[in-house]
N, C-alpha and C positions, 0 to 999 in steps of 0.2 A: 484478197486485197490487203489483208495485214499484214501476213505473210510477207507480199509485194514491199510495202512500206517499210517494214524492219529491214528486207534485204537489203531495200536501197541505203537506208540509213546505217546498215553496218559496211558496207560498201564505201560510202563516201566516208565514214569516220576512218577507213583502213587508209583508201586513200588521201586524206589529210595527215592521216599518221608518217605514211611512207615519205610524203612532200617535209613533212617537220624533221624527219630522219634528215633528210636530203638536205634538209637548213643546217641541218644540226651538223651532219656529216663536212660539208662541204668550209664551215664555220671552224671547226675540231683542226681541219686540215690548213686551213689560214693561221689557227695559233702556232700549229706546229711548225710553220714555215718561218709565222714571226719571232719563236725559240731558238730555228737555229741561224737565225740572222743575228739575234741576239750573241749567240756560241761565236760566230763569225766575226763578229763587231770587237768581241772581247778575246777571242784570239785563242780559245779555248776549243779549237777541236781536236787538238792534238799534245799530250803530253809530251814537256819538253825531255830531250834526247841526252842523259846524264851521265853515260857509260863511259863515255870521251871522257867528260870531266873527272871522273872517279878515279881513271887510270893515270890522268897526269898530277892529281896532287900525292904533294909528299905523305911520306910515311909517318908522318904526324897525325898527318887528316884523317886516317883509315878509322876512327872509334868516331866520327862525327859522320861517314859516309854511310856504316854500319847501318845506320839510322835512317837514311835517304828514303823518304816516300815520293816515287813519282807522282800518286794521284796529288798529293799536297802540295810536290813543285807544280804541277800543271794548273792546279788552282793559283797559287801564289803568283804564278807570272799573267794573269790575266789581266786585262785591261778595264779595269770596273767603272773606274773616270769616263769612259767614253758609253758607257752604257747609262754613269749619273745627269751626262750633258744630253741625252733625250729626255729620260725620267730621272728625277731627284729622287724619290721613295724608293731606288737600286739599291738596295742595301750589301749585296752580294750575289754569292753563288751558290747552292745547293746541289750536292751530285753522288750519286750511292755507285760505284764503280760497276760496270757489264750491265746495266740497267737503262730504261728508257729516263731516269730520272736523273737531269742534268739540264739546268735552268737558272736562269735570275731570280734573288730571292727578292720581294717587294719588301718593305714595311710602311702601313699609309697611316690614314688618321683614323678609320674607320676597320671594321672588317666586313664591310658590305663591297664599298668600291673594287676590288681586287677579284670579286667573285664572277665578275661580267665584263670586266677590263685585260687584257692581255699588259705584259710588260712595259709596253710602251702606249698604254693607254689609250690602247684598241679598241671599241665594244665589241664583246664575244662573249657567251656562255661559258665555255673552255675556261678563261679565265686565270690566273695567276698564280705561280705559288709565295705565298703571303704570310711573315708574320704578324701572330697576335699583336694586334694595335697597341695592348697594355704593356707589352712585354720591353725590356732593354734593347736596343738595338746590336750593340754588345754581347751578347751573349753571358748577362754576366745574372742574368736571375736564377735562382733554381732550377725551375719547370721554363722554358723555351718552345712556345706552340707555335707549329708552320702548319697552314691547312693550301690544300689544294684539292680540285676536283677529282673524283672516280669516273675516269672518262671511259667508254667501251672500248675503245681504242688500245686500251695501257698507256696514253701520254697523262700527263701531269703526274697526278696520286696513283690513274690505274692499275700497276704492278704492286700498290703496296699488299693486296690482298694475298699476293703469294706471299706473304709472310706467317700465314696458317700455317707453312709445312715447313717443317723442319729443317729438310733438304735446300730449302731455300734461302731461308737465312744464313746454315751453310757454306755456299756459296754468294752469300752477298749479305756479309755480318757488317759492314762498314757505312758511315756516313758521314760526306765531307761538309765543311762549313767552310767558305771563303767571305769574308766581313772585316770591317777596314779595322778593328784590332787584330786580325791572322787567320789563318786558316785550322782548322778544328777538326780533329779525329774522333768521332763518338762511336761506341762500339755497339750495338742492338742486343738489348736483354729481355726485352719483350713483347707481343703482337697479341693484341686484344680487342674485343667489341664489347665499348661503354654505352651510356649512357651521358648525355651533355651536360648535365646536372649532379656531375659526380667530382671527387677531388683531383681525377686526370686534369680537369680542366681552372682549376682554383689559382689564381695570381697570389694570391699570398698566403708561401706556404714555408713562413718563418721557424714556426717551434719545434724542436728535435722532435716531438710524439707526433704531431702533424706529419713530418717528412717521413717520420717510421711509417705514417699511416699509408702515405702516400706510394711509398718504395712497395712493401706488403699490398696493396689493393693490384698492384700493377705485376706481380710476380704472381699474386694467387690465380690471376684473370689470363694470363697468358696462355695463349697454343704452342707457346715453342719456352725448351728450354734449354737454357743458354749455360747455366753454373753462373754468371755475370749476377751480382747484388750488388747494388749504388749505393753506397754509404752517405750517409745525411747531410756533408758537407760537400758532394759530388753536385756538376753540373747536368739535369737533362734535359735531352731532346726530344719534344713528341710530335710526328708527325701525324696528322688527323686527315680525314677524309670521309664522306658518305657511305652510304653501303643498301642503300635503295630504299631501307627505314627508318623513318623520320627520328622515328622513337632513340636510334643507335647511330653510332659511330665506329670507325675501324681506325685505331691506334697503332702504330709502330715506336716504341722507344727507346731511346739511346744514353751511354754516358759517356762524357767527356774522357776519353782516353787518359791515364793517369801521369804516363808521359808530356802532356799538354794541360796539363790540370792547372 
């Protein structure tokens, strides 16, 4: 008989599990459709087409084309006004090239609301990718934190975890920022699992032996290495995410391209 009993009850706890999956599942798949409605809205699924324009300007222009980033033109002609007149907290765009990670960046008043909210203020678990509520919208603080979910999927944060392997940064060392002061080239120097309560996550991180502390804690911790060291007056970006322990988090970080600086 107890035998009996535990069966049943592992039984129905499987099948409630598999039914929460199927919420979950079917939820994960709604964000994703309402990301690239978003993409659609703002005119972004297609980088624009510059090779025309290259060949017809004069022989002046050639050291300004030299320079031509398509992912950065495709950011900059996007239409983020029409993505502000559904949600106001649109801050921009976030997009790591050959990657599922290419989305509306939120910034709200909280960093609770954006965790269960889609981009246009959906409820969904999935949820948004959002900067830190404390942070400049601008991008003009030091440390810059976006978090978004670790979905099983790979949408929102889930590919970041391939940033353990080397090969993979590799092939996708870049990360764009599109935000109504310009669009922003930051280049990935490091991929690590903190702790929340450490100085990855610190808003004010003004004094040069602080930012020493900060650059150092974030190069010793890394799985990948890049040669890339952020000097104390560099801007970075740290993209955060879960990692199934409460206890940690899985970090990717970036610096402001020197170019763009």
């Amino acid at each position: 008989m107890i035998r009996r009993i535990i069966a049943a009850g592992l039984g129905m706890t499987l099948t409630l599990s598999l039914v929460w999956l199927g919420i979950l599942s079917g939820q994960e798949k709604a964000a994703v459709t309402d990301n690239a409605k978003a993409a659609q809205l703002a005119g972004a699924l297609e980088a624009p087409d510059t090779s025309a324009a290259d060949k017809a300007e004069p022989d002046g222009a050639a050291q300004t084309n030299a320079h031509t980033d398509p992912e950065a033109d495709r950011l900059g002609a996007m239409d983020i006004d029409a993505l502000q007149k559904i949600n106001p907290d649109v801050i921009g765009w976030i997009h790591i090239p050959d990657t599922d990670i290419d989305y509306p960046l939120l910034h709200g008043d909280d960093n609770e609301h954006y965790l269960k909210h889609t981009w246009n203020n959906v409820l969904n678990p999935a949820g948004a990718i959002f900067m830190e509520h404390e942070n400049a919208a601008d991008m003009s603080d030091f440390n810059t934190i976006i978090y978004g979910h670790n979905m099983r999927s790979g949408s929102m944060f889930g590919s970041l975890k391939k940033y353990a392997e080397q090969a993979y940064w590799e092939a996708h060392p870049h990360i764009y920022i599109r935000c109504d002061s310009g669009v922003y080239r930051y280049d990935i120097f490091a991929a690590y699992k903190v702790r929340p309560a450490t100085i990855t996550y610190a808003m004010r991180i003004d004094p040069p032996q602080m930012r020493e502390e900060f650059i150092s804690c974030a190069l010793d911790g890394s799985q990948i290495q890049t040669g890339i060291r952020p000097k104390q007056e560099d801007k970075i970006l740290t993209l955060s995410t879960c990692i199934g322990d409460p206890a940690f988090r899985w970090v990717v970080q970036a610096v402001l391209n020197d170019e763009q600086a």
